[in-house]
GUROMAR-165059 format. One line per 3 residues: number of its first residue (from 1); for each residue x, y, z of C-alpha. Coordinates in steps of 0.02 Angstrom, whole numbers, always signed. Each point is the difference from the previous one (the first is absolute). Example, Ala and Ser with C-alpha at 12.3 -4.5 7.8 and 13.67 -1.06 7.14 Angstrom:
<pts>
1> +615 -225 +390  +69 +172 -33
</pts>
This chain:
<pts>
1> +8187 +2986 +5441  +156 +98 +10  +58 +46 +190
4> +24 +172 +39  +207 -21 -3  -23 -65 -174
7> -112 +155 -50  +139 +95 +54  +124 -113 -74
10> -96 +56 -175  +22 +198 +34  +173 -15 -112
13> +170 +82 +60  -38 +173 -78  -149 -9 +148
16> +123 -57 +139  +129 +142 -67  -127 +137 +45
19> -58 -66 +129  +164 -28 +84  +48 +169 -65
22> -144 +96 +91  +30 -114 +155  +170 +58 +6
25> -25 +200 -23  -137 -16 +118  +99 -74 +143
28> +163 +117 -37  -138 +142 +0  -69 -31 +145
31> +160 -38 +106  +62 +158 -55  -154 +86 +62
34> +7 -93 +180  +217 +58 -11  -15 +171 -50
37> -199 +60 +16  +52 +194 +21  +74 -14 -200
40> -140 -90 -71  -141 +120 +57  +126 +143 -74
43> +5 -105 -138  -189 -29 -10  -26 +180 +4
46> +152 +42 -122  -82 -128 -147  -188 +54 +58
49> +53 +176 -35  +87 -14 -179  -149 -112 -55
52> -142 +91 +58  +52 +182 +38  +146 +39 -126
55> -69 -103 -152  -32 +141 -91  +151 +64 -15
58> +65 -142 -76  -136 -39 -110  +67 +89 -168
61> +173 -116 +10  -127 -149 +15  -90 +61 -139
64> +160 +49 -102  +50 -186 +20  -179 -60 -51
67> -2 +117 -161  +177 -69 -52  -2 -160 +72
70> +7 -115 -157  +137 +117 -72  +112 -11 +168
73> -9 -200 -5  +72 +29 -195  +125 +113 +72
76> +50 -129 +150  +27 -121 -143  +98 +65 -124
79> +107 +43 +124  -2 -163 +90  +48 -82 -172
82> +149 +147 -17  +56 -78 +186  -11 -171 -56
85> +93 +10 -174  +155 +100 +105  -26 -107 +155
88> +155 -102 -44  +98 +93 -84  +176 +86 +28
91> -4 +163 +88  +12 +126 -149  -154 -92 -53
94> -94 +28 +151  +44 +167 -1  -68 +19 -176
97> -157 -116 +56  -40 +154 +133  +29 +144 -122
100> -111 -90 -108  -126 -29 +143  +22 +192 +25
103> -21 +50 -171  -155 -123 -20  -85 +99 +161
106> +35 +172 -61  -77 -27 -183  -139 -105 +59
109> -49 +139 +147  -6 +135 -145  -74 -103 -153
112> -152 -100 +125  -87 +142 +58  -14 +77 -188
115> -45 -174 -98  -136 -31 +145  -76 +153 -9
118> -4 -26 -195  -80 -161 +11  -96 +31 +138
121> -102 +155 -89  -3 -108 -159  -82 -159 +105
124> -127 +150 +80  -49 +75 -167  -58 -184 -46
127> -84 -43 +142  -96 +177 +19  -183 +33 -49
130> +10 +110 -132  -130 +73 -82  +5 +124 -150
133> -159 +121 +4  -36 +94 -157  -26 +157 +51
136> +97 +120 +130  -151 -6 +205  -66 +164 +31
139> +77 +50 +152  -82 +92 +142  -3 +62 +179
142> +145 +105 -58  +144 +62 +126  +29 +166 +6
145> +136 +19 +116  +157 -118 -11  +39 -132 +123
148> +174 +68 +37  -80 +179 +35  -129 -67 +123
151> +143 -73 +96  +90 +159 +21  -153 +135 +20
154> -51 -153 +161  +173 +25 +61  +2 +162 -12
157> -178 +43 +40  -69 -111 +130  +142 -70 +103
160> +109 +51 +151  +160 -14 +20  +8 -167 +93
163> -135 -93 -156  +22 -60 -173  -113 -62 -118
166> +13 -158 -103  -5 +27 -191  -169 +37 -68
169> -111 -137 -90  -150 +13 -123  -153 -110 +54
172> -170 -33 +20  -93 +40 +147  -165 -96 +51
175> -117 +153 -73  +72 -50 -188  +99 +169 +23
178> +199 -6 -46  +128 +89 +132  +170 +26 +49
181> +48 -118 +152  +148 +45 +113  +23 -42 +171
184> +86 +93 +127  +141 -72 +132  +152 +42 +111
187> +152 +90 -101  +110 -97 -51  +130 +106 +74
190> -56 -23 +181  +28 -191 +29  -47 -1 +187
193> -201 +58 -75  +23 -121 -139  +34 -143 +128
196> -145 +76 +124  -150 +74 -112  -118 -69 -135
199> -70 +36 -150  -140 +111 +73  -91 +97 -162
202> -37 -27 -198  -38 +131 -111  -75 +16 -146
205> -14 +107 -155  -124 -15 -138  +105 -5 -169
208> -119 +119 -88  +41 +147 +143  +127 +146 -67
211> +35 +35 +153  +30 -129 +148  -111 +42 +144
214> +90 -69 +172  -141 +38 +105  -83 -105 +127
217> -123 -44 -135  +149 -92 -101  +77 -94 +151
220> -54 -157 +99  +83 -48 +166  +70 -177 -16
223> +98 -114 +103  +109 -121 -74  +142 -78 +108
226> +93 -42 -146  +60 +109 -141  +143 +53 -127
229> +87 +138 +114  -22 -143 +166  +142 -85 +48
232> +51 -173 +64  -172 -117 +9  -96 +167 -25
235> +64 +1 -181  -113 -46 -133  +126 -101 -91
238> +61 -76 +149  -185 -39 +56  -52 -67 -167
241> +164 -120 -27  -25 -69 +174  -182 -63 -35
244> +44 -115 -178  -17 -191 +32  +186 -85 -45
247> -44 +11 -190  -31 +169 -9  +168 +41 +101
250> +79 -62 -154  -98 +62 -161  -75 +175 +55
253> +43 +170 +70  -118 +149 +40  -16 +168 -87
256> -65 +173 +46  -171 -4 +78  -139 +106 -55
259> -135 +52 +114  -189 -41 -46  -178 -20 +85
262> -64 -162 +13  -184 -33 +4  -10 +28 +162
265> +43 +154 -40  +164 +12 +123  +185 +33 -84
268> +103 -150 -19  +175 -15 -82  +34 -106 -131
271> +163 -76 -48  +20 -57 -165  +110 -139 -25
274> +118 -64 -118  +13 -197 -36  +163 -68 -85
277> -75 -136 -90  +145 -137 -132  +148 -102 +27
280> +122 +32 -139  -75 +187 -20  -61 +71 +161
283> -134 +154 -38  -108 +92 +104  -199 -10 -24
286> -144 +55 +96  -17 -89 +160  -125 +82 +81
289> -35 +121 +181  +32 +4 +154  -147 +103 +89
292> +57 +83 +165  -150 +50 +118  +24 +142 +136
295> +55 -33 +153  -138 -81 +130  +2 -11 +194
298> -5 -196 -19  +169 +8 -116  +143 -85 +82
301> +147 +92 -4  +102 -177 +10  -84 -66 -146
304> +24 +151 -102  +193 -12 +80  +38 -178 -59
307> -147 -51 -144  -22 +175 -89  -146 +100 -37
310> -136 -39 -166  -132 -107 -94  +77 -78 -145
313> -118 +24 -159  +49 -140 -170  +11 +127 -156
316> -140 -136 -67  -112 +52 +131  +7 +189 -8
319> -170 -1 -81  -91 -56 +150  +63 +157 +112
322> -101 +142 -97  +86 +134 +87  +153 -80 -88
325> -59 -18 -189  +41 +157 -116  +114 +47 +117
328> +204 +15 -45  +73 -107 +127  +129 -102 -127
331> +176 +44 +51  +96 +109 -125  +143 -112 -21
334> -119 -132 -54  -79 +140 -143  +172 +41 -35
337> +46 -159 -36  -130 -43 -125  +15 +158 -93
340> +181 -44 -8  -30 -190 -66  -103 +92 -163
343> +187 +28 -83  -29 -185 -48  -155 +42 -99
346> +92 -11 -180  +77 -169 +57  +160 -51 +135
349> +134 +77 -102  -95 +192 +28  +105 +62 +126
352> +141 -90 -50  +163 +110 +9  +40 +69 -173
355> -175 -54 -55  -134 +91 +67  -120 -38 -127
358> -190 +50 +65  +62 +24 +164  -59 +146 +142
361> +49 +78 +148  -111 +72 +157  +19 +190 -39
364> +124 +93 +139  -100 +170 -5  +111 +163 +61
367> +43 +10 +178  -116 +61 +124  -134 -106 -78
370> -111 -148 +63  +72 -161 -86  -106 -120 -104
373> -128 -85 +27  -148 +124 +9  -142 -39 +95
376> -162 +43 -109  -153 -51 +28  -80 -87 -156
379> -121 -105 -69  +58 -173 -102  -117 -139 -94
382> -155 +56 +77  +47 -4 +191  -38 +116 +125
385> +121 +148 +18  +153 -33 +113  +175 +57 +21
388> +149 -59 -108  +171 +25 +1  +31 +82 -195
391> +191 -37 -84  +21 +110 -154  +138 -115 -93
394> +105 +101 -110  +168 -60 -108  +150 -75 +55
397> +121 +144 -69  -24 +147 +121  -5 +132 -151
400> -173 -74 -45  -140 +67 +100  -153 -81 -108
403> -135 -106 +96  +29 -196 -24  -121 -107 +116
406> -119 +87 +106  -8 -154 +167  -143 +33 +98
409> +12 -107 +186  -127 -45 +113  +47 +70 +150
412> -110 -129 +99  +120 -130 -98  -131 -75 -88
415> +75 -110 -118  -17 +66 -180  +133 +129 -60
418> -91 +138 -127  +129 +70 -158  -1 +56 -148
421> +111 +6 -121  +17 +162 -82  +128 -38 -135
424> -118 -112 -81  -173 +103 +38  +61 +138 -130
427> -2 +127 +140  +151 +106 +19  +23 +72 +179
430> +107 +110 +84  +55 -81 +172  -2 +64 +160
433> +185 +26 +16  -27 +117 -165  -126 +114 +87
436> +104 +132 +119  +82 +57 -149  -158 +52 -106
439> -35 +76 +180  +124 +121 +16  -15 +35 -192
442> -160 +59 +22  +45 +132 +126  +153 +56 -29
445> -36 +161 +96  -26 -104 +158  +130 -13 +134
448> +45 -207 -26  +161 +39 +113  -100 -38 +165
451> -142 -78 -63  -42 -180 -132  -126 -95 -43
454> -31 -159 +107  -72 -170 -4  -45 +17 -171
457> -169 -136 -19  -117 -68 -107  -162 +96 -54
460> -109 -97 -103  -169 +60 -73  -122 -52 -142
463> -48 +149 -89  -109 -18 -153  -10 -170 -9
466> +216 -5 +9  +89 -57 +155  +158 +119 -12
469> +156 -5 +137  +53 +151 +89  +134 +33 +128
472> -34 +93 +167  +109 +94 +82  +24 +111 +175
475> +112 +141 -17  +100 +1 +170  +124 +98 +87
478> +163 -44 +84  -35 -1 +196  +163 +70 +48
481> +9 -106 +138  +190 -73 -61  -86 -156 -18
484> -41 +0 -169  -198 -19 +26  -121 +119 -99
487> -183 +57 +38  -139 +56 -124  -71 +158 +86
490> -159 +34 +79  -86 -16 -155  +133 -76 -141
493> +4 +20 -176  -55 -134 -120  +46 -24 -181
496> -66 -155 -110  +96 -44 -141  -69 -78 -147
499> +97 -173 -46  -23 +14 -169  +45 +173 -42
502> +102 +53 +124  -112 +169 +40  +8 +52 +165
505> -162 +73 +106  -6 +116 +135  -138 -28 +107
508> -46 +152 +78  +21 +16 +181  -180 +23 +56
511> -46 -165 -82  +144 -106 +72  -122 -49 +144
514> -141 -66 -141  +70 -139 -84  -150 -28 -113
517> +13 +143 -85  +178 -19 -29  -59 -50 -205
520> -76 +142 -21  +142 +92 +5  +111 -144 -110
523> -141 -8 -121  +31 +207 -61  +177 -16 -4
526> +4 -193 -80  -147 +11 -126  +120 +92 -163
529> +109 -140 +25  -123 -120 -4  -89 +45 -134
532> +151 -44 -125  +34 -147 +70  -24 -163 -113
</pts>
């Protein structure tokens, strides 16, 4: 039996480096401690500071060198070998060696980030869910103001001068009923409140209201100690950055929160968060929420301080929260991203420069209007109704304003993608970036110099036994506020084009407010055209 100096003996010299190694640093570390005890509590503090309180603001370098990683080591490389080749030589040479390190840096900084997004959006489109549906979802639970115009009638309507209100977002609430959710904060523009005050109220708008109602009625008293217009630890990105494990330092970051009931019935913000996910071609996908409670009397204002603030929630187990399914929680650079990645549905060379063959672009509608994606709520392959975040797809070259792919996103992030394919259904459809113009045709009378149609959606309804695709639109007016922000009136005016034909209908104003009998209307003015069609 082996003694225990010959058990050590067998421990090998790698063994015996380390431990030597950690012998050493921990002597030299704790003789400097004993020498100079004054500098190493500073320097305890200094390091327990940057790692726990200030690792947020560092986080999106970490994760810039995590997304790139595999393409800096090729960088390091080549330029190591350029180093090595003019190592030796005579001194023109090296001088030439460090242009052509220069040169090397400059074109592989510009050409890296383009060829990894194109591969990475070609690796995505393969690896999504996609399924093609035959026929366009009736929507429903339609929107009758725009997002944008919520924003600014809240700001305009309900605040002082010392609150703001975060941008507006479409949900569910825990009766089945779908609302606008803002919540209110400190200005921005008064720091010293930002630093001191909370998120303290949440109010919310039922989509199918004309007119916003900021009563009482339409406003809950909250208190969250963290939020977008916070600052320092009281920020929501700060808070939710601060509570990832080591792993998720490195792959995710936070988006805007949206405010929602949980079954409990008590307002709770939820982050959604996006996951960079591959090596070679880093892309962002779903990575599920961060759920921030309100503040408590037993919440420790250290913990928040130093560990952050939220319950982190796997995208795979979203459908065990209820109060989270149906709900449009998915980040929009995530959506943006996979609508993007469907320019590689006619193969990899689609978007190819000079090529272009089958490929599509995400529509940029006229200013003052709510980008893409739309949030309509829908019913797909059976399921239960829930929100989705709709991408009307139209043709690469600008000039073209027809309807490609229609991409219809859980919001929940669910993992199918919906599409279809409209220039292989034999439907021909104007796109949404086509619609303002058949607009203002249609009234030429009307003053379009301070006012335009906005956030210009899907409206899809079966009638006679035929699903047909309509656009709505809000016609809104210019606030005059110099910041370029627009409302829709006390009780807008909506117009629903047809896709197909391009006829534009006037609802009139005292039916704005009663979405179901918004066909009524489309049916008398559509049914000529219809009845010569094919």
């Amino acid at each position: 039996m082996p003694t225990p100096v010959e058990q050590l003996d067998d421990k090998g010299q790698l063994y015996w480096l380390q431990h030597n190694l950690r012998a050493g640093a921990s002597r030299r570390i704790r003789a400097w401690v004993k020498q100079k005890p004054v500098m190493a509590v500073i320097t305890f503090l200094v390091a327990a500071y940057l790692l726990f309180v200030l690792r947020s603001v560092y986080q999106p370098m970490v994760l810039g060198i995590r997304k790139y990683f595999f393409w800096i080591l090729v960088l390091l490389f080549l330029m190591w070998i350029v180093r090595k080749v003019f190592r030796r030589s005579q001194a023109w040479k090296k001088v030439m060696g460090s242009l052509v390190s220069l040169l090397l840096l400059i074109a592989i900084a510009w050409i890296t980030p383009r060829l990894v997004h194109y591969g990475s959006q070609y690796v995505y489109y393969n690896a999504l869910n996609k399924v093609q549906v035959d026929q366009l979802p009736v929507t429903g639970q339609e929107r009758i103001q725009p997002i944008s115009s919520i924003h600014t009638l809240t700001d305009q309507e309900a605040l002082s001068e010392t609150e703001d209100a975060t941008m507006p977002r479409f949900v569910r609430t825990n009766e089945g009923d779908y609302e606008y959710t803002t919540a209110i904060g400190p200005s921005q523009a008064y720091k010293v409140q930002q630093f001191t005050k909370d998120m303290y109220e949440v109010i919310h708008i039922p989509g199918q209201l004309p007119s916003p109602n900021f009563s009482s009625g339409y406003r809950d008293k909250v208190d969250f100690e963290v939020g977008e217009f916070l600052l320092f630890s009281k920020n929501t990105h700060t808070a939710v950055v601060k509570r990832f494990d080591p792993w998720q330092y490195c792959s995710m970051e936070p988006s805007d929160p949206v405010y929602l009931q949980n079954e409990q019935g008590e307002w709770v913000q939820v982050v959604g968060l996006i996951k960079w996910v591959g090596f070679v071609f880093p892309r962002p996908v779903f990575g599920g929420v961060m759920v921030i409670e309100q503040h408590k009397p037993s919440d420790i204002y250290a913990k928040r301080l130093f560990f952050g603030k939220g319950t982190f929630i796997p995208a795979e187990q979203l459908v065990d929260h209820p109060f989270l399914q149906g709900q449009d929680v998915m980040p929009r650079e995530v959506t943006r991203y996979i609508a993007e990645s469907f320019r590689f549905r006619r193969g990899f060379l689609a978007p190819m420069p000079g090529y272009h063959e089958g490929d599509i672009r995400v529509p940029q509608l006229p200013e003052g209007q709510d980008p893409q994606p739309f949030v309509v709520h829908s019913e797909l392959k059976g399921a239960a109704g829930k929100l989705y975040n709709y991408f009307g797809l139209e043709p690469y070259e600008e000039a073209k304003k027809g309807l490609s792919v229609s991409l219809f996103i859980p919001g929940d992030g669910m993992k199918e993608v919906y599409f279809i394919d409209h220039t292989t259904s034999g439907a021909a459809f104007l796109g949404s970036s086509a619609v303002s113009a058949k607009i203002i045709e249609s009234r030429k009378e009307y003053d379009w110099t301070h006012s335009y149609p906005a956030e210009t959606r899907p409206f899809i309804r079966e009638i006679g036994g035929r699903v047909r695709l309509f656009w709505l639109s809000t016609i809104v007016t210019r606030a005059g506020d110099g910041h370029g922000r627009f409302i829709g009136g006390s009780v807008p005016e909506i117009t629903i084009t047809d896709a197909v034909h391009g006829k534009v209908t006037w609802i009139p104003t005292d039916l704005v407010g009663s979405p179901e009998k918004w066909m009524d209307v489309v049916v008398e003015v559509m049914q000529p055209f219809w009845d010569h069609e094919r």
